[in-house]
VEXMI-998683 format. One record per atom (N, C-alpha, C): residue in three letters; y, z, x; residue number from 1; atom name. Coordinates in nm, 3 decimals, decimal comma. Layout:
# residues N
<rest: ALA | Y: Y | Z: Z | X: X | nr: NUM | atom: CA>
...
***
This chain:
# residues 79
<rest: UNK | Y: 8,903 | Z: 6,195 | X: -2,760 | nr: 1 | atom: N>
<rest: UNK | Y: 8,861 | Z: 6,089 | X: -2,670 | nr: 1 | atom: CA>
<rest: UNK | Y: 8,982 | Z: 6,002 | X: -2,638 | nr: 1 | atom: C>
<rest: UNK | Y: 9,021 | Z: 6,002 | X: -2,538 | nr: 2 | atom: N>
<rest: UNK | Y: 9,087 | Z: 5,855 | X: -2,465 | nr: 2 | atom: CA>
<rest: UNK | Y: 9,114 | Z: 5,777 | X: -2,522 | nr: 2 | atom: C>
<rest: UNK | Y: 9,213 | Z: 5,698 | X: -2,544 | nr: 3 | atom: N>
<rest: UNK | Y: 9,189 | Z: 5,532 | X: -2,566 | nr: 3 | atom: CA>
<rest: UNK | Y: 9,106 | Z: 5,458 | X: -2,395 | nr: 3 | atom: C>
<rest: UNK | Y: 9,135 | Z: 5,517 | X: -2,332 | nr: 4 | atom: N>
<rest: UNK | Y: 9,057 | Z: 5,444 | X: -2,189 | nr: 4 | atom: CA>
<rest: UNK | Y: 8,878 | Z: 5,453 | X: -2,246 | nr: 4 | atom: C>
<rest: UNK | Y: 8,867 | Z: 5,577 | X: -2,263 | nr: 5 | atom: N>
<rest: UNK | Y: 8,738 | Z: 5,608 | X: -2,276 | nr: 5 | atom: CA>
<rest: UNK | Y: 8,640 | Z: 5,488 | X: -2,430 | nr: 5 | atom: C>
<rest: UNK | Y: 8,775 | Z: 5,551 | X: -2,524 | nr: 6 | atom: N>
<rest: UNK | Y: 8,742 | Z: 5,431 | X: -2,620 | nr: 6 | atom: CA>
<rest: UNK | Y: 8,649 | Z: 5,310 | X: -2,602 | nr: 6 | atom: C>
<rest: UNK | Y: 8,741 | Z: 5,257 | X: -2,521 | nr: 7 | atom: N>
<rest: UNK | Y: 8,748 | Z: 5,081 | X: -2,506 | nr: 7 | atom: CA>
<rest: UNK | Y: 8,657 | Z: 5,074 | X: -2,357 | nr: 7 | atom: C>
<rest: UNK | Y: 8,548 | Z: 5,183 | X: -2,326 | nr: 8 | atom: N>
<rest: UNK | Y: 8,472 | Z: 5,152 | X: -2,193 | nr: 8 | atom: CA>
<rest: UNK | Y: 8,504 | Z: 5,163 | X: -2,089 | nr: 8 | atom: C>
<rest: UNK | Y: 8,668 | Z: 5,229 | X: -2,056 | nr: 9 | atom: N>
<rest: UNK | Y: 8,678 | Z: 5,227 | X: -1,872 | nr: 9 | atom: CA>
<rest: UNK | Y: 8,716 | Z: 5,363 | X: -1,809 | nr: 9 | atom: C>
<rest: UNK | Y: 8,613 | Z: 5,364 | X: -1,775 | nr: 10 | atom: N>
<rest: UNK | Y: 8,650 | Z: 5,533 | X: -1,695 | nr: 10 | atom: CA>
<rest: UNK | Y: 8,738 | Z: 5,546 | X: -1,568 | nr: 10 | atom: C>
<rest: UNK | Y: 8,693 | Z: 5,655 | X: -1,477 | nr: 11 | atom: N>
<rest: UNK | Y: 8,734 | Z: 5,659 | X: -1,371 | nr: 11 | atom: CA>
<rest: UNK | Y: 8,667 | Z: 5,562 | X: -1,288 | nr: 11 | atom: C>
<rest: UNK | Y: 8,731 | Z: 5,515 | X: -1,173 | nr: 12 | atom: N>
<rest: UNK | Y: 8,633 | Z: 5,444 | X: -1,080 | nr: 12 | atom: CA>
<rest: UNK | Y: 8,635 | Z: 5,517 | X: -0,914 | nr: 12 | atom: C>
<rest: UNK | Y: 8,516 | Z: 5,507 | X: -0,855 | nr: 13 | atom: N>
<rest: UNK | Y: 8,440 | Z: 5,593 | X: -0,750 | nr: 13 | atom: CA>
<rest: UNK | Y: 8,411 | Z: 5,478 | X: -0,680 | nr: 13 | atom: C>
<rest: UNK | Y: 8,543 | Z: 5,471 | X: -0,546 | nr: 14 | atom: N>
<rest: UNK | Y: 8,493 | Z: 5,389 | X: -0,447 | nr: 14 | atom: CA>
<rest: UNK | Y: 8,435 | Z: 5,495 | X: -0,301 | nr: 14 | atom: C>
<rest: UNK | Y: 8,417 | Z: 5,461 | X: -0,237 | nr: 15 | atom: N>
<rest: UNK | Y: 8,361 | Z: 5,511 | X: -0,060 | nr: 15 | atom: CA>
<rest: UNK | Y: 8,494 | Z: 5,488 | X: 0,046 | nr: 15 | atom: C>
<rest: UNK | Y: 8,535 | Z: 5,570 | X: 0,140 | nr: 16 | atom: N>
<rest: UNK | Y: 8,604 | Z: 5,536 | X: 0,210 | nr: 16 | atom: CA>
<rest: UNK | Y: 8,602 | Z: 5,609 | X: 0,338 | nr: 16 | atom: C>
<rest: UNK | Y: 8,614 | Z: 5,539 | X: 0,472 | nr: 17 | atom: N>
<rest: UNK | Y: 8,586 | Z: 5,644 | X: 0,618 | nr: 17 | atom: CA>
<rest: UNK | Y: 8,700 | Z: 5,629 | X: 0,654 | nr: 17 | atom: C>
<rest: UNK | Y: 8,867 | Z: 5,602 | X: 0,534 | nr: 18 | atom: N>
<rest: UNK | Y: 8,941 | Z: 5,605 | X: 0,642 | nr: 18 | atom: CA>
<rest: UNK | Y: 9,034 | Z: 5,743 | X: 0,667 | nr: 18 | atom: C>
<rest: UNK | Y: 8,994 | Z: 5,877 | X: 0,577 | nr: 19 | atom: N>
<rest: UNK | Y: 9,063 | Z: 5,945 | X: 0,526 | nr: 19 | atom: CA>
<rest: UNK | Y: 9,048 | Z: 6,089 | X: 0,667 | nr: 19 | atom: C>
<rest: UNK | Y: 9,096 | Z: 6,162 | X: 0,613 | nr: 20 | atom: N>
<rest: UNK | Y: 9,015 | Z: 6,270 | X: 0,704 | nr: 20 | atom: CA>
<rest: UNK | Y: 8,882 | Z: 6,310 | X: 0,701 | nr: 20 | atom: C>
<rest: UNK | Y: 8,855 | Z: 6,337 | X: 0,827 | nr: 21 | atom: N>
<rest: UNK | Y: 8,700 | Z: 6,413 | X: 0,809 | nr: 21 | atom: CA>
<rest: UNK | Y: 8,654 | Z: 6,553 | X: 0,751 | nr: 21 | atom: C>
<rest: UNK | Y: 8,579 | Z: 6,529 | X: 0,709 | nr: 22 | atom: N>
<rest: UNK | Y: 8,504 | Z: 6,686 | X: 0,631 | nr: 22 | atom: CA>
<rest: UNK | Y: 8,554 | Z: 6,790 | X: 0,726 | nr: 22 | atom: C>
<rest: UNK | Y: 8,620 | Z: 6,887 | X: 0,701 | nr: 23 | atom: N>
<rest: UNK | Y: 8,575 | Z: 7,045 | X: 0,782 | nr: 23 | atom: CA>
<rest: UNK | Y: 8,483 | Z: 7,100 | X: 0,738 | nr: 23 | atom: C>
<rest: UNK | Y: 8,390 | Z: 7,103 | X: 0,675 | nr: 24 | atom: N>
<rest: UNK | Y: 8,276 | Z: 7,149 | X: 0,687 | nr: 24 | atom: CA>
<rest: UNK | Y: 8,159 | Z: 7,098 | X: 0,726 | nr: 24 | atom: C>
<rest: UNK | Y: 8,171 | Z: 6,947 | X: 0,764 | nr: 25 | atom: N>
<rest: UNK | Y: 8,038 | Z: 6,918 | X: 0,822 | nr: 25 | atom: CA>
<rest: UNK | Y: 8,105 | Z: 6,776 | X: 0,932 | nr: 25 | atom: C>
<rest: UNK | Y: 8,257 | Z: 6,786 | X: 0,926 | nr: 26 | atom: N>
<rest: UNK | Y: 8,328 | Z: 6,665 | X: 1,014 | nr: 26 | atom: CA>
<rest: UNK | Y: 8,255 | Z: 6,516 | X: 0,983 | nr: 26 | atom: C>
<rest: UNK | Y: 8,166 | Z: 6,469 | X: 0,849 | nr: 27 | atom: N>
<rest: UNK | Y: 8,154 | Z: 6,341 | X: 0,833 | nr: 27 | atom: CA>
<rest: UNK | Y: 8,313 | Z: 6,241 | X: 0,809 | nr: 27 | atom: C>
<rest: UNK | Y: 8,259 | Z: 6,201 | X: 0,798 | nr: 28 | atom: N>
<rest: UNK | Y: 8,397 | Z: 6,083 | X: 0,824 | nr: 28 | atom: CA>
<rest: UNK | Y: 8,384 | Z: 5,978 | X: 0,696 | nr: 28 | atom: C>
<rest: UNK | Y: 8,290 | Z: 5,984 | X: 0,581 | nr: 29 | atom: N>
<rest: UNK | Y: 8,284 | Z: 5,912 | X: 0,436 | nr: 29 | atom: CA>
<rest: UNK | Y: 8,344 | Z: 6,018 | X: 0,363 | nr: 29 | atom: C>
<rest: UNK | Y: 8,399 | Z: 5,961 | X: 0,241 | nr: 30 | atom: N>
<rest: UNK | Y: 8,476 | Z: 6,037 | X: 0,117 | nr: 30 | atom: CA>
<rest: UNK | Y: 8,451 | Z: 5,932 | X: -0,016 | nr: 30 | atom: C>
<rest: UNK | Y: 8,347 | Z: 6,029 | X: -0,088 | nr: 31 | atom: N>
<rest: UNK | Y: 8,385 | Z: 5,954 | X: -0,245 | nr: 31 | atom: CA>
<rest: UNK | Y: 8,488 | Z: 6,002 | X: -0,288 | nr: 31 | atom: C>
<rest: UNK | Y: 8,599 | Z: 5,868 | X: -0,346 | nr: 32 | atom: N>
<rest: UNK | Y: 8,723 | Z: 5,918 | X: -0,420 | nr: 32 | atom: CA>
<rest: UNK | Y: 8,702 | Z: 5,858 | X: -0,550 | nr: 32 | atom: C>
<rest: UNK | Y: 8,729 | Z: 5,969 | X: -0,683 | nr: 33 | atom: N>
<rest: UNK | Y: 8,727 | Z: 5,903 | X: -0,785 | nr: 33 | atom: CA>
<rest: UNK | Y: 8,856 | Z: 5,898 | X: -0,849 | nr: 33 | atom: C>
<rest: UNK | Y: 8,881 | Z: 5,810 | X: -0,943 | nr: 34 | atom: N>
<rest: UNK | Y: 9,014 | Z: 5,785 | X: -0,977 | nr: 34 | atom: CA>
<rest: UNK | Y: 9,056 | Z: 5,697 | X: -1,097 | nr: 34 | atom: C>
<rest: UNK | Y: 9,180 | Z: 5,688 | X: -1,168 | nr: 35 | atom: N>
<rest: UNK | Y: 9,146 | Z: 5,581 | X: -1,240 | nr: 35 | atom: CA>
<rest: UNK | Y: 9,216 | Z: 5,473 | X: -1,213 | nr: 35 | atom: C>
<rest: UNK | Y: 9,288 | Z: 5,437 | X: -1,098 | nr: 36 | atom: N>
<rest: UNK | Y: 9,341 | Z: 5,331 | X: -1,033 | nr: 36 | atom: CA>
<rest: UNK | Y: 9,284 | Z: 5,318 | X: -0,904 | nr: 36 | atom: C>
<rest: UNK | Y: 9,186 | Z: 5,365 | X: -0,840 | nr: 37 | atom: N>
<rest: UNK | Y: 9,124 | Z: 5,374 | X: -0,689 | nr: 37 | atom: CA>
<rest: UNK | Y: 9,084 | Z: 5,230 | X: -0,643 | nr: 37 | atom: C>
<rest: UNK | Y: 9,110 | Z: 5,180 | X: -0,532 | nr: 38 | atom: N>
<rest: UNK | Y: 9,059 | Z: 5,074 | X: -0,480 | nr: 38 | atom: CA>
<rest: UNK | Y: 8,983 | Z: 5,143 | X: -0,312 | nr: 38 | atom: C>
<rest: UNK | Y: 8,967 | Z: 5,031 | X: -0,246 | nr: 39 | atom: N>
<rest: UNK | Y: 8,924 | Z: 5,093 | X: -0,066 | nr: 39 | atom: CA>
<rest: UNK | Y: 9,044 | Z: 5,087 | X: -0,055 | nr: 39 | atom: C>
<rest: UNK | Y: 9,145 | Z: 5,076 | X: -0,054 | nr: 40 | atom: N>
<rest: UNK | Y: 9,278 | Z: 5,051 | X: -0,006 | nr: 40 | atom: CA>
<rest: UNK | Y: 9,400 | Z: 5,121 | X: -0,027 | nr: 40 | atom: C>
<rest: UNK | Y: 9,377 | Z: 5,204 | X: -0,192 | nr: 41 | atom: N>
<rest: UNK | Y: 9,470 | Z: 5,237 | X: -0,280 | nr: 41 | atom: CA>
<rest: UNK | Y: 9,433 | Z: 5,353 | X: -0,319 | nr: 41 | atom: C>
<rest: UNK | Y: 9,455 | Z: 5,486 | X: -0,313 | nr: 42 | atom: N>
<rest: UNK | Y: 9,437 | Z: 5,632 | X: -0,343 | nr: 42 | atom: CA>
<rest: UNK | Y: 9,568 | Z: 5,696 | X: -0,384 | nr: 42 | atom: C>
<rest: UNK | Y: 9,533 | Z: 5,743 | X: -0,495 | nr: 43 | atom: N>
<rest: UNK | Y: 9,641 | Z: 5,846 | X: -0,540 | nr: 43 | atom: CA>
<rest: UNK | Y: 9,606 | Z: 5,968 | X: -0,557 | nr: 43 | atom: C>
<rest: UNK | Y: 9,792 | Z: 6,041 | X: -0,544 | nr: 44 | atom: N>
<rest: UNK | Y: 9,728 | Z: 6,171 | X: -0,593 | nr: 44 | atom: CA>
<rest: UNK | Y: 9,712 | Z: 6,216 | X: -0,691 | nr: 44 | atom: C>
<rest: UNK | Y: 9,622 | Z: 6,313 | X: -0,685 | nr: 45 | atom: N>
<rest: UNK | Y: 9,523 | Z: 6,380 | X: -0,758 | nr: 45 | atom: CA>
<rest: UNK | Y: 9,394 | Z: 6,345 | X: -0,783 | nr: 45 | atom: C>
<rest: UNK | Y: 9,380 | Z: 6,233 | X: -0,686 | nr: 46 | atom: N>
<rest: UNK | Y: 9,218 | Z: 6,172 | X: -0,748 | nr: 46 | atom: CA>
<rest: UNK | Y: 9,141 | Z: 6,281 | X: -0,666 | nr: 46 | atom: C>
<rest: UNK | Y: 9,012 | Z: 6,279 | X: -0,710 | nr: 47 | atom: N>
<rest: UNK | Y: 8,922 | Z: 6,379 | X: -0,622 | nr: 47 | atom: CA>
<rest: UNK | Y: 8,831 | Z: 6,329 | X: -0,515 | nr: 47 | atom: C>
<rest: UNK | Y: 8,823 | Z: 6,375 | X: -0,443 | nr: 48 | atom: N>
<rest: UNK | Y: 8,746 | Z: 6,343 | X: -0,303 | nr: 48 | atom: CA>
<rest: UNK | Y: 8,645 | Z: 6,446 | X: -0,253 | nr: 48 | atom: C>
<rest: UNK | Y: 8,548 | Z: 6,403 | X: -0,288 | nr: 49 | atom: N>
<rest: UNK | Y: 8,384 | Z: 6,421 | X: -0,223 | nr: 49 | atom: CA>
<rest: UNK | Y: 8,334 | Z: 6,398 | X: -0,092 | nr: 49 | atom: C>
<rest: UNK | Y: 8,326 | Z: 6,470 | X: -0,045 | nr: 50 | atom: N>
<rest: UNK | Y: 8,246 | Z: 6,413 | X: 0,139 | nr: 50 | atom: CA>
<rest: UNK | Y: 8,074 | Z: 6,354 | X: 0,098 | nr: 50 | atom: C>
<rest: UNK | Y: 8,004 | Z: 6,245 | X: 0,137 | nr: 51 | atom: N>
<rest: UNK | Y: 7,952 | Z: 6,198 | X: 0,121 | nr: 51 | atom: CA>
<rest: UNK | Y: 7,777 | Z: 6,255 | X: 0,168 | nr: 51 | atom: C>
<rest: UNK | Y: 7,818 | Z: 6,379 | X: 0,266 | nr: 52 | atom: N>
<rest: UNK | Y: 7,733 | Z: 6,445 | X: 0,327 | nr: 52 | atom: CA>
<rest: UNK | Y: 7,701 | Z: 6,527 | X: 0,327 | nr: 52 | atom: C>
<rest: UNK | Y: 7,807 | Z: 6,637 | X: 0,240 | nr: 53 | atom: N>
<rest: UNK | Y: 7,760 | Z: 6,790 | X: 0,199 | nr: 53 | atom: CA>
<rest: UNK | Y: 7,812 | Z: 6,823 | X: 0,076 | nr: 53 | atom: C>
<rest: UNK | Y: 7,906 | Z: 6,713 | X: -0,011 | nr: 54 | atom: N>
<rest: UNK | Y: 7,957 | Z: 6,740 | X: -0,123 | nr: 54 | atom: CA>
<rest: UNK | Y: 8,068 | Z: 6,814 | X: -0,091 | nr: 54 | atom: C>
<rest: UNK | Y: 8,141 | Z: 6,819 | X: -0,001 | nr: 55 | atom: N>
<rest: UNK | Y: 8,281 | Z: 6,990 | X: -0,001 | nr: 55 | atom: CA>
<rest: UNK | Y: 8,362 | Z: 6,908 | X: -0,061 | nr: 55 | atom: C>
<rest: UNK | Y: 8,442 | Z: 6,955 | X: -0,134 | nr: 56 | atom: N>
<rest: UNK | Y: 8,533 | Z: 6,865 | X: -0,248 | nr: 56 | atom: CA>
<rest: UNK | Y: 8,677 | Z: 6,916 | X: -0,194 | nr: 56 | atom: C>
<rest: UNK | Y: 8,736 | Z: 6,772 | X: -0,248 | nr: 57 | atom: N>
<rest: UNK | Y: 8,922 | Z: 6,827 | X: -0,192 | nr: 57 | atom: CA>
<rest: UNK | Y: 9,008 | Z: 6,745 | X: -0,349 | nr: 57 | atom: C>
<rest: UNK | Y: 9,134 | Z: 6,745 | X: -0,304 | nr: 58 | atom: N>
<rest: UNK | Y: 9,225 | Z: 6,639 | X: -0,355 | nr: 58 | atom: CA>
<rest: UNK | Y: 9,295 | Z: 6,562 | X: -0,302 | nr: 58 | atom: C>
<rest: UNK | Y: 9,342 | Z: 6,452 | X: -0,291 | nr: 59 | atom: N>
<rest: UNK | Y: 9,355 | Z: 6,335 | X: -0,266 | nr: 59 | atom: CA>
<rest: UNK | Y: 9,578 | Z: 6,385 | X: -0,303 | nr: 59 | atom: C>
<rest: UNK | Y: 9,616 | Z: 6,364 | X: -0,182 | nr: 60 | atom: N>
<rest: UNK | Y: 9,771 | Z: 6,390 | X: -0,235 | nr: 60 | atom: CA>
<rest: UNK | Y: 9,802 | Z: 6,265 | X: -0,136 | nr: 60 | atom: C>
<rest: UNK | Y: 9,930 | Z: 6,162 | X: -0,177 | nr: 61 | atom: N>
<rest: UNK | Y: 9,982 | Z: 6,081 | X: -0,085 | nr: 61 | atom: CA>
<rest: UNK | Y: 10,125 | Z: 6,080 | X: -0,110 | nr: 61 | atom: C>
<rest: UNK | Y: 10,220 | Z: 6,020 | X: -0,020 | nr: 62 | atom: N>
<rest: UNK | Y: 10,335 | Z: 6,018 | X: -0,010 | nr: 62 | atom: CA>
<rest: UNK | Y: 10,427 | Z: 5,890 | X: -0,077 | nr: 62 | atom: C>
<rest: UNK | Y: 10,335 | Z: 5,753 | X: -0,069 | nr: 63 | atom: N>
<rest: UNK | Y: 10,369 | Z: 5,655 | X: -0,175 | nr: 63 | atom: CA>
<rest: UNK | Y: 10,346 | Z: 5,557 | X: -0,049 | nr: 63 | atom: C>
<rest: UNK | Y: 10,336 | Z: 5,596 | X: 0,100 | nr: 64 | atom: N>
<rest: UNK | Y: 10,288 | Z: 5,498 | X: 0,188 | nr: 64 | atom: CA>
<rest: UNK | Y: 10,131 | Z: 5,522 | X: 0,253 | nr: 64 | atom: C>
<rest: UNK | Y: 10,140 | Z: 5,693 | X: 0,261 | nr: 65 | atom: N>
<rest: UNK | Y: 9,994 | Z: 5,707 | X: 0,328 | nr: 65 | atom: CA>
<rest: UNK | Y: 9,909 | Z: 5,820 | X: 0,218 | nr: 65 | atom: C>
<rest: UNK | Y: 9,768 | Z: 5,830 | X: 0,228 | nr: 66 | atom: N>
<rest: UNK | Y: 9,720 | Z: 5,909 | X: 0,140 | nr: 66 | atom: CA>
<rest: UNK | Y: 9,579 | Z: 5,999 | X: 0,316 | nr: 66 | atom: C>
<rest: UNK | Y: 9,586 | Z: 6,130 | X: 0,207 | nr: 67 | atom: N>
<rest: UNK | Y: 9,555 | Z: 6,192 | X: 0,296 | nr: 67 | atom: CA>
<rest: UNK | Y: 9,436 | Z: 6,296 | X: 0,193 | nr: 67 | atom: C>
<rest: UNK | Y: 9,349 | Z: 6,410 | X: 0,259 | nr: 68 | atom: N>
<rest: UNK | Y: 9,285 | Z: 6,478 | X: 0,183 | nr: 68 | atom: CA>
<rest: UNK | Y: 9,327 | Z: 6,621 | X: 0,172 | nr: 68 | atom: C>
<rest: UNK | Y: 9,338 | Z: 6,691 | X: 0,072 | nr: 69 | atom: N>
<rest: UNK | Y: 9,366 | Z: 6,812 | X: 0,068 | nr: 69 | atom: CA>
<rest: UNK | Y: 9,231 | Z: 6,898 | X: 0,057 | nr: 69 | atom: C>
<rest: UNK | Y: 9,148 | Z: 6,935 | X: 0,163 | nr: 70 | atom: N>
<rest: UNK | Y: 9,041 | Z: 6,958 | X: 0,131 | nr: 70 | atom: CA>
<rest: UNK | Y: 9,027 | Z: 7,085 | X: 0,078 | nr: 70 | atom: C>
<rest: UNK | Y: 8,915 | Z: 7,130 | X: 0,024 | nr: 71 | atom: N>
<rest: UNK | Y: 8,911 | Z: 7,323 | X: -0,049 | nr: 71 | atom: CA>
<rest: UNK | Y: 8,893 | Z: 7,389 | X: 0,063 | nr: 71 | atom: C>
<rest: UNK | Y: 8,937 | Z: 7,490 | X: 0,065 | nr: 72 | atom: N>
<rest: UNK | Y: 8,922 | Z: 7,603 | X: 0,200 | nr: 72 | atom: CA>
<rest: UNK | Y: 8,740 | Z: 7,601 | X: 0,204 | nr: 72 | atom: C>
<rest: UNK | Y: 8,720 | Z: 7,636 | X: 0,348 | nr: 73 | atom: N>
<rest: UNK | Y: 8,572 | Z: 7,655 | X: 0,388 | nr: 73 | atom: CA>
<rest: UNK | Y: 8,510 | Z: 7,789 | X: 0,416 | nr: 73 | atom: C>
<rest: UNK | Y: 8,441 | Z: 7,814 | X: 0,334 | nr: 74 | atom: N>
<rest: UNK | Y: 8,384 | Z: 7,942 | X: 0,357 | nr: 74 | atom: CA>
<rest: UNK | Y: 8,276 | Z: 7,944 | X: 0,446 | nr: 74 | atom: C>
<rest: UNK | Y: 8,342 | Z: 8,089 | X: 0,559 | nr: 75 | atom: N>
<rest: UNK | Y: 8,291 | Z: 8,106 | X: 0,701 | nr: 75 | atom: CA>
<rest: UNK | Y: 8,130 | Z: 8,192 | X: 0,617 | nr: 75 | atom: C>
<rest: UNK | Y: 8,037 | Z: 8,190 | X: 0,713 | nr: 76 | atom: N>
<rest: UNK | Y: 7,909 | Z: 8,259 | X: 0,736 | nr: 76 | atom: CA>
<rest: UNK | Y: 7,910 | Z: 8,393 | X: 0,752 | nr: 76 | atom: C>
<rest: UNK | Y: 7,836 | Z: 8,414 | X: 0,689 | nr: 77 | atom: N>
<rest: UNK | Y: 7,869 | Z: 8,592 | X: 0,809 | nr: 77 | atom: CA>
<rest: UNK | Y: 7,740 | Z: 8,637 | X: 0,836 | nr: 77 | atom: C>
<rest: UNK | Y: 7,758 | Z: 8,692 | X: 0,951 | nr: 78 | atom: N>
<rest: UNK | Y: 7,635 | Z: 8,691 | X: 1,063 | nr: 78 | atom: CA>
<rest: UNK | Y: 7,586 | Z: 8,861 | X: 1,066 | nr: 78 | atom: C>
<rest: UNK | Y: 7,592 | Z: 8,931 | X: 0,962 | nr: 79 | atom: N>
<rest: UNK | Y: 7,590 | Z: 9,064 | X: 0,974 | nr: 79 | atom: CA>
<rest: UNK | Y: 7,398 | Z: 9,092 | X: 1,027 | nr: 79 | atom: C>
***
């Protein structure tokens, strides 16, 4: 166990529409969880949830902008 976990503080899970949109369903919300996350402040490696179908990514930034690395989308097949 953690000393974070220890002493009560986990990750924290804010909401944010300012990131990229889902490719799989193009919503425009992202839960990011993290253990420094603010609405403002994303790092990488935190994880990012679309708020509307669950497609999960990672969260990579450059130290000025943060962006989503989303998981590849698996196409349908119409056989």
């Amino acid at each position: 166990m953690s000393i974070r976990t220890e002493h009560g503080y986990g990750p924290l899970t804010v909401t944010v529409g300012w990131l990229d949109n889902c490719p799989n369903c193009n919503n425009d919300k992202v839960s990011v969880t993290g253990w420094s996350v603010s609405p403002d402040t994303l790092w990488a490696g935190d994880e990012a949830v679309c708020t509307k179908c669950g497609h999960k990514g990672e969260i990579d930034a450059d130290g000025e902008n943060a962006w989503v690395e989303w998981d590849g989308v698996k196409e349908s097949s119409h056989d």
